[in-house]
Every structure is written in C-alpha cells, then in structure tokens.
C-alpha positions in Angstrom: -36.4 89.3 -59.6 -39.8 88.1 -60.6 -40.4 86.2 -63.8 -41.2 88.4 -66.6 -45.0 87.8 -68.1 -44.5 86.1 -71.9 -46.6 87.7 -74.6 -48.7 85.3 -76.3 -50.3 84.9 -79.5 -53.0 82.7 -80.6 -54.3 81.2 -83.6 -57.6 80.0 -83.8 -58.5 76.5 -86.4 -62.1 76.7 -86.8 -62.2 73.5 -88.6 -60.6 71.3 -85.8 -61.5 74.2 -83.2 -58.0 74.6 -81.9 -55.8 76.8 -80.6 -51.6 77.5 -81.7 -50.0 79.5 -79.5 -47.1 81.4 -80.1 -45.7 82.6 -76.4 -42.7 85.1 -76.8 -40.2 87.1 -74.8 -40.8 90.4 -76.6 -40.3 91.4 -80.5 -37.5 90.1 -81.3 -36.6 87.7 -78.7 -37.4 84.4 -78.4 -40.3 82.1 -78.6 -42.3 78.5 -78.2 -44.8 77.6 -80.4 -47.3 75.3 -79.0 -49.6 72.6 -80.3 -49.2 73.8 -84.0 -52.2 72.5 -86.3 -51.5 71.0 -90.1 -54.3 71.6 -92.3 -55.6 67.7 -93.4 -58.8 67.2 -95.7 -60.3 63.5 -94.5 -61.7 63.6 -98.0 -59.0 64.0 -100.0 -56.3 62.8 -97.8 -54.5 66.1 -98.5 -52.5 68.2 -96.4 -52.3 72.1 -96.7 -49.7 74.5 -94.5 -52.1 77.6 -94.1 -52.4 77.3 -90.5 -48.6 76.8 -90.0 -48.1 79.0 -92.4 -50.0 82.0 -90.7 -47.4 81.2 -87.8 -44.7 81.6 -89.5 -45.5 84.9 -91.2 -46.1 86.1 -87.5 -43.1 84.6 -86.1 -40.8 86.4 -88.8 -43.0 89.7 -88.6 -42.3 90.4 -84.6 -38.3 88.8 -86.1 -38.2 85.9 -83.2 -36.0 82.7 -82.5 -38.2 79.4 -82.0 -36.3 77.6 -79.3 -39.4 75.1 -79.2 -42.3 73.2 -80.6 -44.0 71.8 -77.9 -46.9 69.2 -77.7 -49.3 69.2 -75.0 -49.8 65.3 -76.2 -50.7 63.2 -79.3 -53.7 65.3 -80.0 -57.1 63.2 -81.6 -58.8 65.9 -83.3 -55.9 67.8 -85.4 -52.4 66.3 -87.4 -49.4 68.3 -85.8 -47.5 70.5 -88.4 -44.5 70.2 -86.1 -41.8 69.1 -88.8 -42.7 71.5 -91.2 -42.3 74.3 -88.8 -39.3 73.0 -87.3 -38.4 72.7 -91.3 -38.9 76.5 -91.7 -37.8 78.1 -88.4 -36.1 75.7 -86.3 -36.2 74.8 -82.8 -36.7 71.5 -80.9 -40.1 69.3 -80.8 -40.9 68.1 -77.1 -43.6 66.2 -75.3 -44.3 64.5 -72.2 -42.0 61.2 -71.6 -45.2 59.4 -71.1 -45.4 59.7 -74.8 -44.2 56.4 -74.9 -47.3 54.7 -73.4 -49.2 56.0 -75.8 -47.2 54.6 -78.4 -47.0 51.0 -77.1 -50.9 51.4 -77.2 -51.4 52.7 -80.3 -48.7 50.7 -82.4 -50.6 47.5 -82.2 -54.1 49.2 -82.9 -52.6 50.9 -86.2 -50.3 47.4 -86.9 -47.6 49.9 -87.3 -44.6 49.0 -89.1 -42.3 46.8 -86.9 -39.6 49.8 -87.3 -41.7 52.4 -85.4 -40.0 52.9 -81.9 -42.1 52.9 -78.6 -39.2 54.8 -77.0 -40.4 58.2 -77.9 -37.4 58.9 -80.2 -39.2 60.5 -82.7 -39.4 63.7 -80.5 -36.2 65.9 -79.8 -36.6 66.0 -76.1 -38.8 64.1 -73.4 -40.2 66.3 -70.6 -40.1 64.6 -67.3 -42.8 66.4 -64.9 -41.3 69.1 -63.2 -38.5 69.9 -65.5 -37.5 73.8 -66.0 -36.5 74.9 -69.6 -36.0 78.2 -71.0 -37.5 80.3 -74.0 -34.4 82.9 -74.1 -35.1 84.6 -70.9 -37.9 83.4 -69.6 -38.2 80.1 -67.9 -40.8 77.7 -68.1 -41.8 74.1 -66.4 -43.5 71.4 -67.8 -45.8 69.6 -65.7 -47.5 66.3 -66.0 -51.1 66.4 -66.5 -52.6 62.8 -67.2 -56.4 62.3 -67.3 -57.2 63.0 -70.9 -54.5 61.1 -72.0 -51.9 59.4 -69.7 -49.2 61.9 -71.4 -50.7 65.2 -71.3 -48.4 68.7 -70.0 -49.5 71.7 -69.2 -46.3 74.3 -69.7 -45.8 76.7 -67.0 -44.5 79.9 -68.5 -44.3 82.9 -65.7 -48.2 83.7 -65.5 -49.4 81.8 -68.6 -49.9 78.3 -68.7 -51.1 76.3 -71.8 -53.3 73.6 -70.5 -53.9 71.3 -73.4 -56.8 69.3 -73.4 -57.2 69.3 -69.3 -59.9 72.3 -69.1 -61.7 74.2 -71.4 -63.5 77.8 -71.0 -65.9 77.6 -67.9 -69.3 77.4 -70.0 -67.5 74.3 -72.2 -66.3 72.7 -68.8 -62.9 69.7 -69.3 -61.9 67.1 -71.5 -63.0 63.5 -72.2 -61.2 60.5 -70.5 -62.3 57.7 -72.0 -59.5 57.5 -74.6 -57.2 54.6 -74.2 -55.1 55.0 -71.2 -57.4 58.1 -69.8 -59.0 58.4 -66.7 -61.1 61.0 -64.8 -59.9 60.5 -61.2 -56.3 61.3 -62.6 -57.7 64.7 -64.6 -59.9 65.9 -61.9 -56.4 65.5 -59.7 -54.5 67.4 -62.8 -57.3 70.3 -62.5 -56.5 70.4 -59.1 -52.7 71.2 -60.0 -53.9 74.1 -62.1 -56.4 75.5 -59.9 -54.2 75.7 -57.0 -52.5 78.6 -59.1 -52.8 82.2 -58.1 -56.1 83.4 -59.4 -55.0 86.2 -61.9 -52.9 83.2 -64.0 -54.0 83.0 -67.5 -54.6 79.5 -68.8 -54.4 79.6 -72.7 -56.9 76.4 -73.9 -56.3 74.0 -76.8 -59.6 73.9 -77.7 -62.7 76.1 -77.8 -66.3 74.6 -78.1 -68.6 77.7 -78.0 -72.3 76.7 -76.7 -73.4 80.3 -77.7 -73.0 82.6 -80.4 -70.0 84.1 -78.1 -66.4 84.5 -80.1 -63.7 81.3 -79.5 -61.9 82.1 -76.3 -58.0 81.6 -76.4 -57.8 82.5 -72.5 -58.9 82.5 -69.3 -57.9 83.1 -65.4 -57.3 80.3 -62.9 -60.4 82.4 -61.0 -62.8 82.5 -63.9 -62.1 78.7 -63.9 -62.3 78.2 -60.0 -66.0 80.1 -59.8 -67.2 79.0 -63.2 -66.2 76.3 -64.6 -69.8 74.1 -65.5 -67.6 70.4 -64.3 -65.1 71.4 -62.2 -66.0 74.9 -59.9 -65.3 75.1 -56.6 -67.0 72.8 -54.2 -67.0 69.5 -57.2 -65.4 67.1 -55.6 -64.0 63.8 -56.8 -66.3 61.5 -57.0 -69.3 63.7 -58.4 -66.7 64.8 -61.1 -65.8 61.2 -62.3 -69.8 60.2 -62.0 -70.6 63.2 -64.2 -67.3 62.5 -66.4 -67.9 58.7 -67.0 -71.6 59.1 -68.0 -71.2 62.3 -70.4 -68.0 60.1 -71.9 -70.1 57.1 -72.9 -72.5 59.8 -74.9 -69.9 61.0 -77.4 -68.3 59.8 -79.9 -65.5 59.4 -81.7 -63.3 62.9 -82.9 -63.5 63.1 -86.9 -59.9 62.8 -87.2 -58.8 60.7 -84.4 -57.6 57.8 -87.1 -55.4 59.9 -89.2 -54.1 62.3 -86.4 -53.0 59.3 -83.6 -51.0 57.9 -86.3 -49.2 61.2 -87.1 -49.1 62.7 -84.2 -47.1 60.0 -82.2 -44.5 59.8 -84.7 -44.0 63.4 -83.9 -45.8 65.3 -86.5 -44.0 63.1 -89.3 -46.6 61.2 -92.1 -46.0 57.2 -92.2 -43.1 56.2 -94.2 -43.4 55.4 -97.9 -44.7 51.8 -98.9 -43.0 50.2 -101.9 -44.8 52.3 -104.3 -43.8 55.8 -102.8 -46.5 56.7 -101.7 -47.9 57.2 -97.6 -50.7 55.4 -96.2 -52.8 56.1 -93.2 -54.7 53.2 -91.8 -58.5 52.6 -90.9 -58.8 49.9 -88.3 -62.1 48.1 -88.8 -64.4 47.7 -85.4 -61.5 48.7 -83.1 -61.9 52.2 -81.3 
C-alpha cells in the first residue's frame, strides 16, 4: 500500500518571514508541527505566544495528537516556541544529532554557562540521517541536509518534504553558507538529495523572501524547483554554484536576530537559566560574528 499524502498547514511570520507547518494525518488524527516560531521584540527583550498560539487554536480545532515538534536546525532569524507548545499540547522535540556541533561552536562564542551540555540533551530525540518515525499512521524519514548549517534535516513525509533553510521558492533561489560550520559544496550536494525526488513532490520552505509584490509561498514541487530555481536549476553545476554562493555570501549581512535566537534555539527552545537575581539574560558578543 502506498503512503498516504499528509495534509499540511502553514503559518506564515511576516516579521521573521517564516514558515510553521503543521503536517497531519487527517482531522482528528495525528500530527508534527515543524519549526514553530516565538514571537521576540529585540527592543524590548519581550516574548509574545501569538504565533504559537494561532497553532494551537488550529491543532485543537481539526482535534489532533502532536506526536512531534521538529526542528529543521538552530534557526538564526526566529526564537523556537518549542517548550511552550510542547507545554500546551505535548509531543517530543527533535533535531538533527549534528546538533551537537553546533553547540560546541556556539557555547564558547556566547561564554555559555559551564552547565550547558554539548551533547544535545536538551532535545527529546536526536535524528540520525535516514531514520524512519511515525506521525500515527504515516511515516516519515529524516534526512541530513548540511550546507546551511552542518545540522540541517529535511523531513520526508509521504509526498511532502519540509526543507528548512536548504532552498527557497525558485525566484528567491537557496540559503546562505557562510555561518559557522556551513558550506556550499555540502548544500549544493543536499539540493541534490531533494531534487532527485519525483517531480510532483511538494517541498514546504522555511522561509519566504518575495522579490515582487507576489503573496509568501509556503510550497512548491521538486519540478518547479528543478526548471526554476534562479541558483540551483537544472544544468548548475558544482563549482558555478559555490562561485555564485561564496560571492553573494560575503554581501550580506548578519540576520536581525541571529544573537538572541542561537542562544535559544540550541538549548532547544528553552530561554537561558536565571542569574542570581531571577532574572534571564541573553548575551551580545562584542566584534565576534
């Protein structure tokens, strides 16, 4: 029997331009959320739920069971609102095991407390590439992705497949590498993967950059990708996609958030634990990124 095709539903962040997918067996069955957003004001230093919380009213509305929360990989331009999710409708947080890199690079940038683990502990369950799970009846495969970051998955669920920060819509093209521990020969290898998928496979994006006046774009097919994408189409190889890569990387800068969300996000969602006064700190690291 073939795999059944997941229903998906996406949320679109217009202040950190991402996408939170919630990928479903049917009403009232069971579901994954994926690469949830929590609202953070840079300003302020405040958090807000109202992204998380417009998941939650649509996970109780169509009455599903959250098996999962699952992270593509420590995002740089959004804070995860995996805890509080996991607070209000359970299921286990997961990642790529090569989480664990990224927090033996990060810890000393951010002088993290000498408590903070390396081991990836923080998250409920590791994903090794490869490795099948299920969301109630359907199954799904994580696979490793690395390019953008050396822990990045892309989850394989029947037809759908959420890509994370590997590709983008065609007209927006793929994703930077010039993060600590990235690299473009290993993405363009990870697009690849993806691209060597049949052609009528939906890829659901993390991000959406629209160039035009056109609407955010949640999805797209492995062919749109193949004949369109502006980095990556078919006949690109290797080497001219690192050249371009590498030179369009050394243009850009920073993400806004890239200080507060590293420090979140590879402690699985949680906020930094409370100095002496009872209050959480996040740090700024002077002259270091």
């Amino acid at each position: 029997m073939s795999q059944p095709s997941p229903f998906v539903q996406s949320f679109f962040d217009e202040d950190t331009s991402t996408f939170t997918h919630v990928v479903y067996e049917h009403a009232g069955g069971h579901a994954a959320i994926v690469d949830p957003v929590l609202d953070f004001d840079p300003a302020s230093g405040r958090t807000r739920h109202d992204s998380a919380d417009a998941v939650i009213a649509f996970v109780h509305e169509q009455g599903l069971t959250v098996d999962w929360i699952l992270e593509t990989h420590a995002h740089a331009d959004h804070l995860s609102s995996a805890p509080y999710l996991q607070t209000c409708l359970g299921g286990r947080i997961a990642i790529g095991e090569a989480i664990r890199r990224v927090q033996g690079v990060f810890k000393p940038i951010f002088n993290l407390e000498p408590g903070f683990a390396t081991d990836g502990s923080q998250f409920d369950h590791l994903f090794k590439d490869g490795e099948v799970f299920h969301i109630g009846g359907l199954q799904a495969q994580a696979w490793h992705v690395p390019g953008h970051t050396p822990a990045d998955l892309a989850y394989v669920i029947g037809d759908a497949v959420f890509v994370g920060d590997t590709i983008f819509p065609p007209d927006v093209g793929t994703a930077r590498c010039d993060f600590p521990g990235g690299d473009a020969h290993a993405l363009y290898r990870s697009i690849q993967r993806l691209l060597g998928l049949p052609a009528d496979t939906r890829l659901f994006m993390c991000h959406d950059y629209p160039v035009t006046d056109r609407a955010p774009s949640a999805m797209c097919t492995v062919g749109e990708q193949r004949q369109g994408n502006i980095h990556v189409h078919e006949g690109v190889g290797e080497a001219e996609f690192v050249a371009m890569r590498q030179a369009r990387d050394a243009t850009l800068s920073m993400p806004r958030l890239i200080l507060p969300s590293i420090q979140v996000n590879v402690r699985a969602g949680q906020l930094p634990p409370p100095e002496a006064d009872g209050r959480r700190y996040l740090k700024l690291p002077v002259d270091v990124l």
